[in-house]
C-alpha positions as CSV (number, residue, x, y, z in Angstrom):
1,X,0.0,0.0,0.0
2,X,1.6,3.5,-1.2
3,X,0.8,6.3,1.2
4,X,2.3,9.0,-1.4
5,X,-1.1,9.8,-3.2
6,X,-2.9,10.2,0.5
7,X,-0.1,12.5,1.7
8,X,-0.2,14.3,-1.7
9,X,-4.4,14.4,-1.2
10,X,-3.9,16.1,2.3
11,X,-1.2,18.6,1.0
12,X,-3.4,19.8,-1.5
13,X,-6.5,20.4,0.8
14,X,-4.0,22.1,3.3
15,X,-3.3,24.2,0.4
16,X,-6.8,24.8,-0.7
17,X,-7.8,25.7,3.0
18,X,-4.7,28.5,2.8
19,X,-5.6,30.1,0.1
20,X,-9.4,30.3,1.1
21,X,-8.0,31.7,4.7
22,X,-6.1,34.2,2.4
23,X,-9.3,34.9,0.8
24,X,-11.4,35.2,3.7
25,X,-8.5,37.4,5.4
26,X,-8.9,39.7,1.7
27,X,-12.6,40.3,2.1
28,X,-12.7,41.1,5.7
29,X,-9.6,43.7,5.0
30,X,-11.7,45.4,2.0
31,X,-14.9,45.2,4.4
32,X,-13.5,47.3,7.2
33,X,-11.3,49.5,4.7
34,X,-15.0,50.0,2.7
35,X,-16.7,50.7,6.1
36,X,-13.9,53.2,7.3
37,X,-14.0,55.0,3.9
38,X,-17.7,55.3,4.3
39,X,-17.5,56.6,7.8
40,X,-14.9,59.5,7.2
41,X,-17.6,60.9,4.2
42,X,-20.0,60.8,6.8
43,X,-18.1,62.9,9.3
44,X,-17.3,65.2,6.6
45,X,-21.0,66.1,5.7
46,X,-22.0,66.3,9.2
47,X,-24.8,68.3,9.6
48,X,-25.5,70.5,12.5
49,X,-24.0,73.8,14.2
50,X,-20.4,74.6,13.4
51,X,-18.3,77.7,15.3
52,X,-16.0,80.1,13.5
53,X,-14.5,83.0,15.8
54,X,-13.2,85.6,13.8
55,X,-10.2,85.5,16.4
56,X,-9.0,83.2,19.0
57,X,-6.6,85.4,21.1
58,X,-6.1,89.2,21.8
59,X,-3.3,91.2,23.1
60,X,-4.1,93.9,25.4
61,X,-0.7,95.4,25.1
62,X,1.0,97.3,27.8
63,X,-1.5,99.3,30.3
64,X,-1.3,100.9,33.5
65,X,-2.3,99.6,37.1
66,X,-4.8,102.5,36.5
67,X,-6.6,100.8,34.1
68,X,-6.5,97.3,35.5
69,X,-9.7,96.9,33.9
70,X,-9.4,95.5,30.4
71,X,-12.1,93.7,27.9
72,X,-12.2,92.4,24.9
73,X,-15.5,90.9,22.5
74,X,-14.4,87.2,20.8
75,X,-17.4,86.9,17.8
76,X,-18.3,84.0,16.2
77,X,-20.7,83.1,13.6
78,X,-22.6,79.8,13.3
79,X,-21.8,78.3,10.3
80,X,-23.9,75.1,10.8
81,X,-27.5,74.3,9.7
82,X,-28.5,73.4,13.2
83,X,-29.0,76.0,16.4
84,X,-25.7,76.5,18.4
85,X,-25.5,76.5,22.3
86,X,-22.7,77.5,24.4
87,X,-22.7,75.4,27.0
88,X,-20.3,77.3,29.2
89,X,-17.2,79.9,29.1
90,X,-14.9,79.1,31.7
91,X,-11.7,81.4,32.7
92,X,-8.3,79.6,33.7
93,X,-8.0,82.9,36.5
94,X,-10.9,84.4,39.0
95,X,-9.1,87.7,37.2
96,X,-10.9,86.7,34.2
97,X,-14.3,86.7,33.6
98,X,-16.0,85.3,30.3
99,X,-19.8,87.0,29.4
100,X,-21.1,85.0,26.2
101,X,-24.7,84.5,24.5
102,X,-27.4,83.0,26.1
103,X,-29.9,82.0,23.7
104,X,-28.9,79.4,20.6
105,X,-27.5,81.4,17.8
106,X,-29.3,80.3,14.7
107,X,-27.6,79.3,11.2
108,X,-25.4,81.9,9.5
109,X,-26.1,84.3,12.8
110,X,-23.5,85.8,14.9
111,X,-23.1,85.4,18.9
112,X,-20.3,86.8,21.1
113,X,-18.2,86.0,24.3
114,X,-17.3,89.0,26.1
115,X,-13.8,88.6,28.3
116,X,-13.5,90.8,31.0
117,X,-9.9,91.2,32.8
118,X,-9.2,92.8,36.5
119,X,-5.5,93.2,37.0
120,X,-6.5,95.4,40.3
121,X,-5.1,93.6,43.0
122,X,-2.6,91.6,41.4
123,X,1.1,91.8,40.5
124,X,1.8,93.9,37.8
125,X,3.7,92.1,34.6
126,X,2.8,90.1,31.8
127,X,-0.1,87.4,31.7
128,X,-1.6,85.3,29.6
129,X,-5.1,83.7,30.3
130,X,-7.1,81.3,28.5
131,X,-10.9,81.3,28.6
132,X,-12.3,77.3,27.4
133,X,-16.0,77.8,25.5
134,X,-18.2,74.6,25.3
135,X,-20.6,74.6,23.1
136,X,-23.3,71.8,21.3
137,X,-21.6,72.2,18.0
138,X,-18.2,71.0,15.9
139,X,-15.4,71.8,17.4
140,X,-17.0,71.1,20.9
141,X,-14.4,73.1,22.7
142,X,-12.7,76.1,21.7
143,X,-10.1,77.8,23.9
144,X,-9.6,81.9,23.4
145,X,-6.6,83.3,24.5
146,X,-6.2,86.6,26.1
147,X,-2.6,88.0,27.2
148,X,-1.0,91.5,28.2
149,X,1.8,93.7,30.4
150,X,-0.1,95.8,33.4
151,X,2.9,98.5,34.6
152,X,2.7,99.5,38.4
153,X,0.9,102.2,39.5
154,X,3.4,105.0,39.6
């Protein structure tokens, strides 16, 4: 009895099962790639409410002790097709406080956040603040930067 032509059957099926595995292993790699491509067109048509500030940061310059009181407007417009909603404008001082638009700013309008600085009391110098909006629309977070010199009081 000649084993050759049974050892030849089973190298042939081990084959066979490879290049189906091989197979298998193709489709499933074009199936995700297909279902990532189709995912990133959907995240670039997004629909809903989109915010543009004109600017992100402002520079108060130099200004005295006697004018510790500085402020600055940040405007946006809603670019989306969707109401937008800030959700909050938080300050990374107390010597900061952000002011912004209460009611949801409809498509193509404009809002504001309003960023009100109080040097008085503190050490005069340079600062730089950041103020972090959260809103309901793309991006989610936006930070605004405000920054500046306060000279003593002579």
């Amino acid at each position: 009895m000649d084993i050759r032509p049974h050892t030849f059957h089973i190298f042939i099926t081990f084959t066979t099962k490879i290049k189906q595995l091989t197979t298998m292993k193709r489709l499933i790699l074009f199936c995700l790639m297909a279902f990532i491509y189709a995912f990133s067109l959907s995240a670039q048509t997004a629909s809903g409410p989109r915010i543009n500030f004109e600017k992100k940061s402002h520079d108060f310059g130099t200004f005295s002790e006697k004018e510790s009181v500085q402020t600055v407007v940040f405007a946006f417009v809603n670019e989306g097709d969707a109401p937008l909603v800030i959700h909050q404008a938080i300050a990374s001082c107390g010597c900061t406080v952000p002011s912004f638009t209460k009611t949801p700013i409809k498509p193509n309008e404009r809002g504001e956040v309003k960023v009100t600085y109080n040097g008085k009391g503190k050490w005069p110098g340079e600062f730089t603040k950041t103020i972090t909006v959260k809103t309901n629309g793309t991006p989610e977070t936006v930070k605004l930067y405000i920054k500046g010199n306060m000279t003593a009081e002579e």
